[in-house]
C-alpha positions in Angstrom: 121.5 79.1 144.7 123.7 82.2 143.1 121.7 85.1 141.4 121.6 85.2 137.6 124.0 88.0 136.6 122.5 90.7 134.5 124.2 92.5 131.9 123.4 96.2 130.9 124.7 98.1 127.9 124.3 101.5 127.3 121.5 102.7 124.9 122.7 104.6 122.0 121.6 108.1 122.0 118.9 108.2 118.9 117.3 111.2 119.3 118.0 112.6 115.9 118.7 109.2 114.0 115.2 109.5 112.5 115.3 113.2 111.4 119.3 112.6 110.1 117.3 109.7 108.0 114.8 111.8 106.6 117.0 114.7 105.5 119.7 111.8 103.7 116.4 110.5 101.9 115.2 113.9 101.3 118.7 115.3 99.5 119.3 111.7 97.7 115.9 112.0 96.4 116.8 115.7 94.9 120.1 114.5 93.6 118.2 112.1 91.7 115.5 113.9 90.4 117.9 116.6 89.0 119.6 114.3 87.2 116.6 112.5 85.6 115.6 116.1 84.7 119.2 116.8 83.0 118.3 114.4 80.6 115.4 116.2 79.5 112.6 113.8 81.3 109.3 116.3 82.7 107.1 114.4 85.1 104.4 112.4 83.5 101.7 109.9 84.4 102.9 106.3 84.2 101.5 103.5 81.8 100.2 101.5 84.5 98.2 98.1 84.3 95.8 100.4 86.4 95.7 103.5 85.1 94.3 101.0 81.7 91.6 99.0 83.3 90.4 102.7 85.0 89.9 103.9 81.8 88.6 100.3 80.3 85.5 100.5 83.5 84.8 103.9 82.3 82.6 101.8 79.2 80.6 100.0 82.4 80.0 103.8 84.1 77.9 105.5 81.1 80.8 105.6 78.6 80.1 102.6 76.1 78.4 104.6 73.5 81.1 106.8 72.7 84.6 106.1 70.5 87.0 103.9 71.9 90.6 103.5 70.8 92.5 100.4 70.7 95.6 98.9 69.2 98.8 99.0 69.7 101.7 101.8 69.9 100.4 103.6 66.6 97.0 104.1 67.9 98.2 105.4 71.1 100.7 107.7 70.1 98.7 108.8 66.8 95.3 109.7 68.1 95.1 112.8 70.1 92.3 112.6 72.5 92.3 116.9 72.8 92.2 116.9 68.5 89.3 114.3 68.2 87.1 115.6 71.3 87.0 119.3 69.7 85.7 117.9 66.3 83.3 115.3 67.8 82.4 117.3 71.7 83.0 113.8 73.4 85.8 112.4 74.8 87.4 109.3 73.6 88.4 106.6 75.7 92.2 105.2 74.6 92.6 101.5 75.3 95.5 101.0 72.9 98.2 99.3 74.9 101.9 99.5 73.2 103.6 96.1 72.1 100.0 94.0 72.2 97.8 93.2 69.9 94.0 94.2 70.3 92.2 90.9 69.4 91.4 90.3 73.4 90.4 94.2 74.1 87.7 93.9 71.1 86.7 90.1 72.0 86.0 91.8 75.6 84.1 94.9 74.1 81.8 92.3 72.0 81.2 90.4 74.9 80.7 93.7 77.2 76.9 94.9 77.0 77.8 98.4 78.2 79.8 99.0 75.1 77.1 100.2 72.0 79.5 102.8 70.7 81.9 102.7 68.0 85.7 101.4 68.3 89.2 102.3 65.9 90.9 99.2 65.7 94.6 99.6 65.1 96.3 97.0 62.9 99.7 97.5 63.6 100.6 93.9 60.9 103.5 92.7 63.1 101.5 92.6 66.4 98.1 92.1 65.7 98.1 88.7 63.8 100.8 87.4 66.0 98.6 87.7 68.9 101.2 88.9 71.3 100.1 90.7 74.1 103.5 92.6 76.1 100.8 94.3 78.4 98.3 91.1 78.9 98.7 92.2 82.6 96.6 95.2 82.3 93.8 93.1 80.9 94.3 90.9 83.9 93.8 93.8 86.4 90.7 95.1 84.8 89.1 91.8 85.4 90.4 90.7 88.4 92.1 93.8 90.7 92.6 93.4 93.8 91.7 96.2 96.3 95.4 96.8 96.6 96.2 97.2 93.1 93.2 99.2 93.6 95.2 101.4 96.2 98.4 101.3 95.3 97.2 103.3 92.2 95.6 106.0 93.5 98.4 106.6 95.9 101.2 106.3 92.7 99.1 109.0 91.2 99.6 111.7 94.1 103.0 111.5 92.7 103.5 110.4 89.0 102.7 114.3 87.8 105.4 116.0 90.2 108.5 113.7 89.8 110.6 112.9 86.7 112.7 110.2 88.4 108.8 108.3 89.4 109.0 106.8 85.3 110.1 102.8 84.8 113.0 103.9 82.3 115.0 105.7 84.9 114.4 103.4 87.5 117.9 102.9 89.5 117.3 99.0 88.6 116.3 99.5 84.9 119.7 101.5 84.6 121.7 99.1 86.2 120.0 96.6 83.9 121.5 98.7 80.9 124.9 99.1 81.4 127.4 97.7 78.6 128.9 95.2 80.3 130.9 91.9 79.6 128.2 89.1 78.4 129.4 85.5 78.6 130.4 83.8 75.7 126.9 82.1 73.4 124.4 84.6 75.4 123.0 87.2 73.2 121.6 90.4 74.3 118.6 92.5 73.1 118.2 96.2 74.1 115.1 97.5 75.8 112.9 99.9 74.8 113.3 103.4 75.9 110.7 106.2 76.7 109.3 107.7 74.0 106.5 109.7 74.9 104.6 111.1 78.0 101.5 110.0 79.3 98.4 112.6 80.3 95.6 111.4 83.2 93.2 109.9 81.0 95.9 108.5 78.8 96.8 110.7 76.3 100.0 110.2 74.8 102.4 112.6 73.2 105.6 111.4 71.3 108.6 112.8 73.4 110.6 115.4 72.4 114.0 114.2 72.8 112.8 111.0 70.8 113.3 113.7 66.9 115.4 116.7 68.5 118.2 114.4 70.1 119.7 112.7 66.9 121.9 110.5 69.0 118.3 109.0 71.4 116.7 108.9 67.9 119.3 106.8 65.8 118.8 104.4 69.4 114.8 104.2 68.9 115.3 102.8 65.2 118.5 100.5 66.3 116.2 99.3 69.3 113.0 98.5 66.5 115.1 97.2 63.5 117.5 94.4 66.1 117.4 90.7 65.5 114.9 91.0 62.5 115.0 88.2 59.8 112.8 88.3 57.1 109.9 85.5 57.3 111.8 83.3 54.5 115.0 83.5 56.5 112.7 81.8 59.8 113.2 78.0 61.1 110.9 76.1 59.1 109.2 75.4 63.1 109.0 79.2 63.3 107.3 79.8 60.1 104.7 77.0 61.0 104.4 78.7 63.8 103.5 82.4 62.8 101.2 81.0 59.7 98.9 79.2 62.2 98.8 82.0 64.6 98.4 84.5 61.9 95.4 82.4 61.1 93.9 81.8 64.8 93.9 85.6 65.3 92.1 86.6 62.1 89.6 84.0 63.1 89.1 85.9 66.8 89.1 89.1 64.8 86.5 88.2 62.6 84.4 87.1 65.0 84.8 89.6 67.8 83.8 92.2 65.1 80.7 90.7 63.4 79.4 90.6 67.3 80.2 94.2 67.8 78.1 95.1 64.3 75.3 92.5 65.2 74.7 94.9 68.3 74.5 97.8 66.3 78.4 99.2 67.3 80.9 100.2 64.9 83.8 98.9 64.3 86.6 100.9 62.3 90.0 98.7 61.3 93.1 101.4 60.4 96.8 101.0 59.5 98.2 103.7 60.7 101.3 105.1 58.4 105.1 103.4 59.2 108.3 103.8 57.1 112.0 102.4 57.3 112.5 99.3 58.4 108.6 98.4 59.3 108.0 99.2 55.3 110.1 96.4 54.9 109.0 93.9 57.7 105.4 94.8 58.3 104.5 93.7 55.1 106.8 90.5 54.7 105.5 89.1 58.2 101.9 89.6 57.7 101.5 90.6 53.5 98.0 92.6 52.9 96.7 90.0 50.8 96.9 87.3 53.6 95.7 89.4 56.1 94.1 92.6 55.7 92.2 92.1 53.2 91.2 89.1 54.5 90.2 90.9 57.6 88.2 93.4 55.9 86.5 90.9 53.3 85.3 88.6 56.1 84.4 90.6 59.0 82.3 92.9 57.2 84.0 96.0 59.2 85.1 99.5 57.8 89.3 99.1 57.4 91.3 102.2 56.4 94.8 101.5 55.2 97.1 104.4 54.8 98.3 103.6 51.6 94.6 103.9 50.2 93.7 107.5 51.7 95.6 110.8 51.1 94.6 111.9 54.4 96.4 109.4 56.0 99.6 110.3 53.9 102.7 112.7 54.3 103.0 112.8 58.3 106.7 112.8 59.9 107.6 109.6 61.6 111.1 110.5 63.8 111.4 107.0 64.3 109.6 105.1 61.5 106.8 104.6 63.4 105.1 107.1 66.0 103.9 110.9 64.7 105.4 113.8 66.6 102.6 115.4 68.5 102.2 118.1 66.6 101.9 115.9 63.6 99.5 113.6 65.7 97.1 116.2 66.4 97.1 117.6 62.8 96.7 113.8 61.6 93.6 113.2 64.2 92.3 116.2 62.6 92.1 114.6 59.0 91.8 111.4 60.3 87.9 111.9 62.5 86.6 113.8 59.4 87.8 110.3 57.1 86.5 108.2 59.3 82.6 109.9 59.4 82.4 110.2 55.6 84.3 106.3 55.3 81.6 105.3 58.0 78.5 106.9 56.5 79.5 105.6 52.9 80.2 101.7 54.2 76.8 102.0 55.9 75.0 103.4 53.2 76.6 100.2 50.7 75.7 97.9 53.8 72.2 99.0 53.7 72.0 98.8 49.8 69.9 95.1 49.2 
């Protein structure tokens, strides 16, 4: 019986392969971060699912009888967590989450024993009797995170404050996504939002500079808001069934997530935070105050401040028809706390009144 023949090849010589990977990694890296830095992006903590539910178990760990924020975009950008803790000495938590409205966040608080505090309710029309939630994820983690969700956060965080390229809008994959290119004939195409602000630890967020000094980035932000609108009457008849019965299924939640706040002796503060342009137009034909707010207000018992009624609320520059520069935010916060103690000690005072 012959011998099996064995074949030999040479092994290539890695000895620096590793360290010639490292450095290409290294310089790409650089090459992309200066780039993402020519266009005016600093380094700033993301808007993760988990950086919200961290904050949101905060209320379980000796935080629940303080002020909590949430809403949508308004709230977040608007309220200055720096402003309100030097009037008040505490704090605030910010649970606003952009593009969702806050109906599950407040159903969550009335049902959360921890949470005896008080809570500013952004109404942001379009978005909070719709009952769309764009970030339903982070209310997902908070409930159910897994230990590495758990992980992976605390790890992103080593990085998020050193890095400009570490933000989802200048992911290589988010740019790709953006190119103008070709579409096939019949499919439509709708433009993504872009950043718009920067994002502190504990979730402070500050409108972004280039969003009212770069008119080009600017005149973007509105086309981005304003695209594919239709006014209500213009809506399939389907559609318009549609957004009247879920206009009515959220009030319903509403109502009664805040009477279970005030039944345990919490506070609950509804506020429409100023917008202009196109949203003075659409705002109110999607969701008019009669059918909504005041219907909110009436039944839930619950103090509402609506920037058309207060002064205080009035006269702040909106780059973009929506969002406060953070200058503006902090000087609005400002008027805004001292409203909302006199507002809250008058409703109480007329609550208490037989």
């Amino acid at each position: 019986m012959k011998a099996e023949k064995i074949y030999q090849r040479p092994v290539p010589n890695v000895k620096f392969s590793g360290l010639i990977a490292v450095i290409v990694v290294i310089v790409l890296m650089v090459a992309w971060e200066m780039y993402v830095r020519s266009q005016d992006v600093t380094p700033s903590y993301r808007n993760s699912n988990g950086l919200w539910a961290e904050q949101r178990r905060k209320i379980n760990k000796g935080a629940g009888d303080g002020w909590v924020f949430t809403g949508s975009s308004r709230v977040l950008f608007n309220l200055q967590l720096d402003a309100w803790q030097a009037l008040d000495n505490r704090r605030p938590l910010q649970l606003a989450l952009e593009g969702t409205s806050p109906v599950s966040v407040l159903e969550g608080l009335a049902e959360d024993a921890d949470f005896t505090g008080s809570v500013i309710v952004g109404v942001a029309p379009g978005l909070f009797f719709s009952g769309f939630e764009y970030r339903k994820g982070a209310l997902k983690q908070h409930k159910n995170e897994t230990p590495s969700q758990w992980l992976g956060q605390r790890i992103s965080m080593w990085f998020e404050p050193y890095f400009a390229f570490y933000t989802y809008d200048y992911a290589l994959s988010t740019i790709l996504h953006r190119q103008d290119l070709p579409l096939r004939e019949g499919v439509g195409h709708r433009l993504d939002v872009r950043k718009l602000a920067n994002m502190g630890r504990d979730r402070n967020y500050r409108l972004w500079d280039k969003v009212y000094l770069d008119e080009e980035y600017n005149a973007l932000a509105k086309q981005i808001w304003a695209q594919n609108w239709k006014p209500f009457a213009e809506q399939p008849e389907a559609r318009q069934e549609g957004i009247l019965k879920g206009r009515a299924k959220q009030l319903d939640r509403a109502i009664k997530a805040a009477k279970a706040i005030k039944d345990k002796g919490a506070n609950v503060v509804f506020v429409q935070m100023p917008y202009e342009g196109h949203y003075a137009v659409s705002e109110p034909d999607i969701a008019p105050r009669d059918l909504t707010w005041d219907i909110l207000i009436n039944e839930s018992g619950a103090l509402g401040l609506h920037f058309l009624d207060h002064k205080q609320m009035q006269g702040y520059e909106l780059p973009e028809w929506s969002h406060m520069t953070g200058e503006e935010a902090d000087r609005f916060t400002q008027n805004f706390y001292h409203l909302v103690q006199s507002e809250l000690a008058r409703h109480k005072q007329v609550g208490e009144q037989p």
